[in-house]
C-alpha positions in Angstrom: 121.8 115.6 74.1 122.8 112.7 76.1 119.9 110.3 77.7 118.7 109.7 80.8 120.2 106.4 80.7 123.3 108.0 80.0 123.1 110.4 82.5 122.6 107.4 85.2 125.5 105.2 83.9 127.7 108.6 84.2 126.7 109.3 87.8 127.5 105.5 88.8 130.5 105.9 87.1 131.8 108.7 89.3 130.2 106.9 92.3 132.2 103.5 92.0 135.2 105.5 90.5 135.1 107.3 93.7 134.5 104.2 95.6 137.0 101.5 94.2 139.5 104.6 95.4 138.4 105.1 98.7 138.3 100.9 98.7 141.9 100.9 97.5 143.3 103.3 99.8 141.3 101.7 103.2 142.8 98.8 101.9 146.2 100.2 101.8 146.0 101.4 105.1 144.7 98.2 106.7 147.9 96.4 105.2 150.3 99.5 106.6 148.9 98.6 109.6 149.6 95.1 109.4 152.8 95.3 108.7 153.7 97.4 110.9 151.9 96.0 113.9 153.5 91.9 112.7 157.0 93.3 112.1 157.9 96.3 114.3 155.5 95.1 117.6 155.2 91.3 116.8 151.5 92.0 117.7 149.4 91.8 114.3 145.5 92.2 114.8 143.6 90.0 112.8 140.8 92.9 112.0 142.7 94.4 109.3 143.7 91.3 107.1 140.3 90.5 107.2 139.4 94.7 106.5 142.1 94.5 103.5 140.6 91.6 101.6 136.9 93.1 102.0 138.0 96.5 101.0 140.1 94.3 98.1 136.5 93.0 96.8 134.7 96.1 97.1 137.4 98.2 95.1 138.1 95.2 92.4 134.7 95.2 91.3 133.7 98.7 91.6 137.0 98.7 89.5 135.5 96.5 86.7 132.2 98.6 86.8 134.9 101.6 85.8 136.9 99.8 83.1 133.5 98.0 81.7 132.7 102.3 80.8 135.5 103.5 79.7 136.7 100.3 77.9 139.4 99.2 79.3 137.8 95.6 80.7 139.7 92.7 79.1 138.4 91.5 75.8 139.2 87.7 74.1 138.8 89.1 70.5 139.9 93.0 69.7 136.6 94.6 68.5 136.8 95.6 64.4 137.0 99.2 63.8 136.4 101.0 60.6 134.6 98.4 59.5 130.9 98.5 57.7 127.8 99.7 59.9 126.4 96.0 59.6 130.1 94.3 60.9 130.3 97.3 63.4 126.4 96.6 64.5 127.0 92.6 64.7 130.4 93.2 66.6 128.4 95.1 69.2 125.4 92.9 69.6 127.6 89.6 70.5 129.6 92.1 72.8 126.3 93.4 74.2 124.8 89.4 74.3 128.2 88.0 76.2 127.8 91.0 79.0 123.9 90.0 79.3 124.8 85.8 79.1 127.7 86.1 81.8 126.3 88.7 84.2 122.1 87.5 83.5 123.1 84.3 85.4 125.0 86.4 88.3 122.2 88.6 88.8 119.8 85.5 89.0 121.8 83.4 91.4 122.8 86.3 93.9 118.9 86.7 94.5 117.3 83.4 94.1 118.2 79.8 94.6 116.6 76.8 93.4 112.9 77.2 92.7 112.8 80.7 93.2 113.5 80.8 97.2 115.2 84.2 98.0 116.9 82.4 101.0 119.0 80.3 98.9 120.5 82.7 96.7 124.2 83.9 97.4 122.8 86.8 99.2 120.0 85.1 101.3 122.8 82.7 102.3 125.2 85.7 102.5 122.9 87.4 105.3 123.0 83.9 107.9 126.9 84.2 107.6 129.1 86.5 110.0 133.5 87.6 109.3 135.5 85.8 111.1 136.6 88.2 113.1 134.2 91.3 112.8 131.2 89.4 113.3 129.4 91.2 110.9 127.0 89.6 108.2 128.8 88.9 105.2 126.1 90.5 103.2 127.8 94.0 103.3 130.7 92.2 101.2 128.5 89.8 99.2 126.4 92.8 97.7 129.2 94.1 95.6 128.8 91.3 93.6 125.1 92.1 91.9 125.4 95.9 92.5 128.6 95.6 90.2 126.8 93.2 87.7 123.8 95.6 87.9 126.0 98.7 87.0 127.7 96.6 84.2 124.5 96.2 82.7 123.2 100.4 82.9 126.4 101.1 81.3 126.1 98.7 78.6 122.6 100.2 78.3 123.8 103.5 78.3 126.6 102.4 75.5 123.3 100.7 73.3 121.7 104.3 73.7 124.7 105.9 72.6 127.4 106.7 75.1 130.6 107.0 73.6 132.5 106.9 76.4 136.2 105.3 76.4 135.9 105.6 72.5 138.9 106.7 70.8 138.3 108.8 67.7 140.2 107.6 64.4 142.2 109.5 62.2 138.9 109.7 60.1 137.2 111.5 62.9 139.6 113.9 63.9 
């Protein structure tokens, strides 16, 4: 019976696998457009360069939330497999520790700034700031970054509950 924490980390999963598609495909069509517009009527609008690189962010990290689940995110040391319950267990706890030590800081920062002020974090700083072009508040980009640190974190929650998602059974298992 899979947890609840499971069952949360597999609904965002379908969510941001869902999103980073719709992300990559707006993004694809806001370059079409582009090119066509600067090449064939020498008339580019600046809108959709500026669209493509915020559909760009949105999809990348809603990408890594993706590849953080099923374990394809890039690793610096190939994890030991087959290996005693107590190498296997310390593996996953420095795995587990490095997720919490890079994104812990992330989290922090996009919400607070020095002592604790809300308005100096990368969001409250985020919200004062308008596109270039759109003239919307770049908060609607800037808030991919914690909400994908934030679903990196349930999944590796869900994974220290259990979830065995993106694991590849061994010759043993099958």
């Amino acid at each position: 019976m899979k947890t609840v924490i499971t069952r949360i980390s597999d609904g965002l999963d379908l969510g941001c696998r869902t999103g980073a598609g719709i992300c990559f495909i707006a993004m694809l069509v806001f370059i079409s457009i582009q090119v066509v517009a600067r090449y064939l009527l020498q008339s580019p609008p600046t809108w959709t360069e500026e669209l493509a690189r915020y559909a760009m962010v949105w999809g990348g990290l809603l990408g890594a939330t993706v590849a953080f689940k099923s374990r394809y995110d890039p690793t610096l040391v190939k994890a030991p497999e087959n290996k005693s319950p107590a190498v296997m267990f310390l593996a996953g706890t420095l795995r587990g520790l490095t997720v919490v030590m890079f994104l812990g800081p992330v989290l922090y920062f996009s919400l607070f700034g020095p002592n604790m002020t809300p308005a100096r974090g990368f969001l409250g700083r985020s919200l004062v700031r308008t596109a270039d072009t759109l003239g919307f508040p770049m908060i609607y980009v800037a808030v991919a970054v914690p909400i994908a640190a934030t679903v990196i974190l349930i999944h590796l929650a869900a994974r220290l509950a259990g979830d065995q998602t993106g694991i590849v059974p061994t010759e043993k298992e099958t």
